[in-house]
C-alpha positions, 0 to 999 in steps of 0.5 A, a space after each residue: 500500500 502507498 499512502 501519499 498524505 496531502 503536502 504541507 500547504 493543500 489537504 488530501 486530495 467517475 468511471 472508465 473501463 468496467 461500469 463508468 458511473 456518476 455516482 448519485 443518490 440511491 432513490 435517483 433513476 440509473 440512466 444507462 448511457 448508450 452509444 447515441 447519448 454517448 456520441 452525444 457526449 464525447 466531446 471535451 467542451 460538453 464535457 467541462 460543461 456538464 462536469 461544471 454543472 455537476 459540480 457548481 450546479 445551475 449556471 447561464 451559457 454566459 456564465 459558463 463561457 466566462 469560465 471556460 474562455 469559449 464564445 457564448 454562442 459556442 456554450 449555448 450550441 453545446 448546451 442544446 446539445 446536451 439537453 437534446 441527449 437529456 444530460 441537461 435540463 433548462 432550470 425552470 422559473 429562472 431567467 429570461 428567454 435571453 438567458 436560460 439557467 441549465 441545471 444537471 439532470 439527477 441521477 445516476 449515469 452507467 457507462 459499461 465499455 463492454 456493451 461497445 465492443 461489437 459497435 464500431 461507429 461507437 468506438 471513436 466516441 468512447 475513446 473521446 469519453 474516457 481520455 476527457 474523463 480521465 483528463 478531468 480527473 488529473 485536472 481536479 487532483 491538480 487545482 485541489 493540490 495548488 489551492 491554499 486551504 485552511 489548517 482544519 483541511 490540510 491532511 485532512 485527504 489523501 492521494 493512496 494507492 495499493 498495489 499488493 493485491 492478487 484477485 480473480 475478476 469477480 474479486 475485483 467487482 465486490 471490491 468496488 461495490 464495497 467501496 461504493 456502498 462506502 461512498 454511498 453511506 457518507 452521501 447526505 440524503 436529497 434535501 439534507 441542508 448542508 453544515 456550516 463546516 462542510 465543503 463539497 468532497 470529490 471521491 475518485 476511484 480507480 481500480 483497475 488490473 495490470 499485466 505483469 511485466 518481467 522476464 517470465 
């Protein structure tokens, strides 16, 4: 096992092969991402957009263009876009019909890259899905590594790895749906009001197997 703590000035720190998922609350419908809604997705723009989504909640095409650096007619073409696949929903009873606020549809979305294998058409997209997935998931290590935190948060998460295991493929899937349910256990319920100490956490999973290298 390697546990990396969080350096001295930053406190400690979904899904790709196998099932990918978003994680959501377990009374929220599991939407299974097929190869049309995901060629509607792969693509590095519309996948900041509804990773900011996700994560800040409700936002304008203007709002999001500041923050990406993108014209807000090019937000606003990938945000139609991302309603039309149902990733996204206009916010109803805010804004204008100038400026629609566009929240994330709840939920859980599963990705299985098996069911893709016999879908050429669908291959290109995949690929696009996962290396922006996994590009995000670098990017979110990397901001929450150079931001300044206060004392209470400094080692407060970790960076870790573990590399000693030796486990068949069934093995491997009751690890991650123990770790899951771990994950689930500490999800507030919808409408829980969160305290005042309290700060958004990301929890990153990556399990995965390797093939030995050696001489054998």
């Amino acid at each position: 096992m390697a546990d990396t703590p969080a350096p001295a000035s930053a406190p400690g720190p979904a899904s790709a092969p196998g099932p990918a998922s978003t994680p959501g609350p377990a009374d929220k419908p599991v939407r299974r991402i097929d190869a049309r809604s995901l060629r509607g997705l792969a693509h590095p723009l519309r996948m900041q957009i509804l990773e900011l989504l996700n994560l800040d909640g409700p936002a304008t095409a203007t709002g999001l263009s500041e923050r990406l650096g993108e014209k807000t007619g090019t937000v606003s073409w990938h945000l139609r876009h991302l309603a039309e696949h149902g990733f996204i929903e206009e916010e109803t009873g805010r804004g204008t019909k100038r400026e629609r606020w566009w929240r994330v549809v709840q939920g859980t979305r599963v990705l299985n890259t098996g069911e893709f294998s016999d879908v050429p058409e669908a291959r290109g997209a995949l690929s696009v899905y996962l290396h922006e997935l996994v590009q995000q998931y670098y990017n979110r290590v990397i901001d929450y590594l150079n931001d300044d935190w206060p004392e209470e948060w400094r080692g407060a998460g970790t960076l870790s790895d573990w590399s000693d295991l030796r486990l068949t493929a069934d093995q491997l899937e009751a690890l991650n749906a123990e770790l899951r349910a771990v994950v689930a256990r500490h999800t507030p319920a919808p409408g829980t009001e969160p305290g005042p100490d309290t700060l958004p956490v990301i929890v990153q999973l990556q399990s995965f197997p390797r093939r030995p290298r050696g001489d054998a």
